[in-house]
C-alpha positions in Angstrom: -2.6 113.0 130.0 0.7 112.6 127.8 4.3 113.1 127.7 6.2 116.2 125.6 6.5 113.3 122.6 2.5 112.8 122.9 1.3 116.7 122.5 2.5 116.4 118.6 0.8 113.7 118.0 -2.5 114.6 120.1 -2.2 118.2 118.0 -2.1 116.4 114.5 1.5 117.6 114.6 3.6 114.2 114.4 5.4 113.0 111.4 2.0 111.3 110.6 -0.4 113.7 111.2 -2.2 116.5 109.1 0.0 119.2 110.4 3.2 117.7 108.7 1.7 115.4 106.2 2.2 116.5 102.4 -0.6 117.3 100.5 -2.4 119.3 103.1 -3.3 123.1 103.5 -2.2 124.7 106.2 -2.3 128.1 107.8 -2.1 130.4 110.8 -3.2 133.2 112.3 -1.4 134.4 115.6 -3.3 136.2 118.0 -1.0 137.7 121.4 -3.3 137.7 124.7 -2.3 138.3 128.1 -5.3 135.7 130.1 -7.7 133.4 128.7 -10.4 134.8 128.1 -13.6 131.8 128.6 -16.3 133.4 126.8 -14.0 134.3 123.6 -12.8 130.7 123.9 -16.4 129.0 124.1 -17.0 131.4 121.0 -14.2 129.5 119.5 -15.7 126.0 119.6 -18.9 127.2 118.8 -17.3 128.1 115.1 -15.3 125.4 114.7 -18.2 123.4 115.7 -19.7 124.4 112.3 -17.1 123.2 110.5 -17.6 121.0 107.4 -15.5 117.6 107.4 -12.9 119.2 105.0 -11.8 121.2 108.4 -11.8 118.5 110.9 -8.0 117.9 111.1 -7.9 122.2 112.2 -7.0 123.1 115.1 -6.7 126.3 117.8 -3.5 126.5 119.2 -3.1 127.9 122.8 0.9 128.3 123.6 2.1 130.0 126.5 5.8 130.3 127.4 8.1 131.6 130.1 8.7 135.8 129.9 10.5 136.5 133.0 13.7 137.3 131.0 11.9 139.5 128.3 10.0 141.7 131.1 13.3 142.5 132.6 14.5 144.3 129.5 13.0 147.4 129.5 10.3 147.6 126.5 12.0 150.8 125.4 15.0 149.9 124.6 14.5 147.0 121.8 12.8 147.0 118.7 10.9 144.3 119.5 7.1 144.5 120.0 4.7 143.1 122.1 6.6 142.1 125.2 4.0 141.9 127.3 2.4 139.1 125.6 2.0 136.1 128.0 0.0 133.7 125.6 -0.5 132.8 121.7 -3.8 131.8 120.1 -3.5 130.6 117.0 -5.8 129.2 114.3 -4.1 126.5 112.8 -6.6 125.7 109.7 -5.6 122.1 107.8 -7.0 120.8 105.2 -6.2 118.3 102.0 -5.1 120.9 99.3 -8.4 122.1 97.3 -8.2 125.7 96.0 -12.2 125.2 95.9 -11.4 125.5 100.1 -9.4 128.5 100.7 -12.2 131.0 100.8 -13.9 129.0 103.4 -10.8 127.9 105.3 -9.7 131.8 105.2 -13.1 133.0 106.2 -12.9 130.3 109.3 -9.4 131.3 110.5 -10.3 135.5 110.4 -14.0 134.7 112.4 -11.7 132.9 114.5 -9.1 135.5 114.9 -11.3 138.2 115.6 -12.9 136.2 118.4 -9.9 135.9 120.1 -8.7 139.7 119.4 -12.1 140.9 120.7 -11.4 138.4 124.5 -8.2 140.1 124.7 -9.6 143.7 125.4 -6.5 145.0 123.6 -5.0 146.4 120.4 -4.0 143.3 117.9 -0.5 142.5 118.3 0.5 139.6 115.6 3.5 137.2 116.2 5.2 137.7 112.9 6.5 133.9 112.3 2.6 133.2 112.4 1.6 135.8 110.3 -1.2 135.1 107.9 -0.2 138.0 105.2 -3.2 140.4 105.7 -2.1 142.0 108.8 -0.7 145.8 108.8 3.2 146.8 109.7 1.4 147.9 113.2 0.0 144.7 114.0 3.4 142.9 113.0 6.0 145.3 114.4 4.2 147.6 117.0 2.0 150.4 117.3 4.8 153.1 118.4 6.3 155.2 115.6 9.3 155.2 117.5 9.9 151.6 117.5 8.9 151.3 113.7 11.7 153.8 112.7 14.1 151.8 114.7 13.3 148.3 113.1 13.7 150.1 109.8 17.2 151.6 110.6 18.5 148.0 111.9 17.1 146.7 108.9 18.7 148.9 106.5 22.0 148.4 108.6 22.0 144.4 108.7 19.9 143.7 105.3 20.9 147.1 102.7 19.9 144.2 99.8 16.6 143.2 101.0 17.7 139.5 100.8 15.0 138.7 103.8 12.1 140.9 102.3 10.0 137.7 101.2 7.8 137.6 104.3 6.5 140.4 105.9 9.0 143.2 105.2 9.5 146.4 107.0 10.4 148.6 104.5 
């Protein structure tokens, strides 16, 4: 048991700890589920079980956050995807920075990732801020063409330059 100030330091995420410390690796990989799914979970510590030391300070992150204002908007009329999404997994590999460990750490996170997507019994639906870099515009933005086109219109309408086109763009 802790207090809100103990969970960042419990989750290596203090001003201390490998999440925030410089000199470290560090990446995510979202994963949008709707229940916890306990075999795809046990699945989960089984691989990270294997991890070699270089790993130890990674982490799985399970968030889960209040949607009772999001489910009353109705889902067609926002560009936004994935509003039924109750709960985040996320990989969260760290590591001291060594190139010689991305293939690994990379490998890891994706084994990791499709565990989760595979206990979710549903299409993979990435939270964007948490993207990792390899997922497709679908998986970022939404599966309907409908709600694609619309992104792309409000983007052209609030960024004509591209000035926020360094990170996952819909273009």
């Amino acid at each position: 048991m802790t207090d809100l100030a103990g969970v960042s330091k419990y989750t290596g995420a203090d001003r201390n700890g490998p999440s925030c410390t410089k000199g470290f690796t560090r990446s995510l990989v979202p994963v949008s589920a709707d229940t916890y799914d306990n075999p795809s979970l046990r699945k989960v510590l089984d691989i990270m079980a294997t991890f070699p030391p270089e790993f130890r300070s990674s982490a799985v992150l399970l968030e889960s956050y209040s949607t009772n204002r999001v489910g009353e908007i109705p889902s067609d009329s926002t560009a936004y995807p994935d509003r039924d999404g109750q709960l985040l997994f996320s990989p969260f590999m760290t590591y001291e920075k060594d190139a010689s460990l991305d293939a690994a750490a990379w490998g890891f996170a994706g084994e990791i990732r499709d565990t989760l997507i595979e206990g979710t019994n549903k299409t993979y639906e990435a939270y964007i801020n948490y993207a990792r870099g390899d997922e497709t515009t679908e998986e970022l933005y939404g599966y309907e063409a409908w709600r694609l086109e619309k992104l792309r219109r409000l983007k052209k309408e609030y960024d004509p330059f591209g000035k926020f086109n360094f990170f996952a763009p819909i273009l």
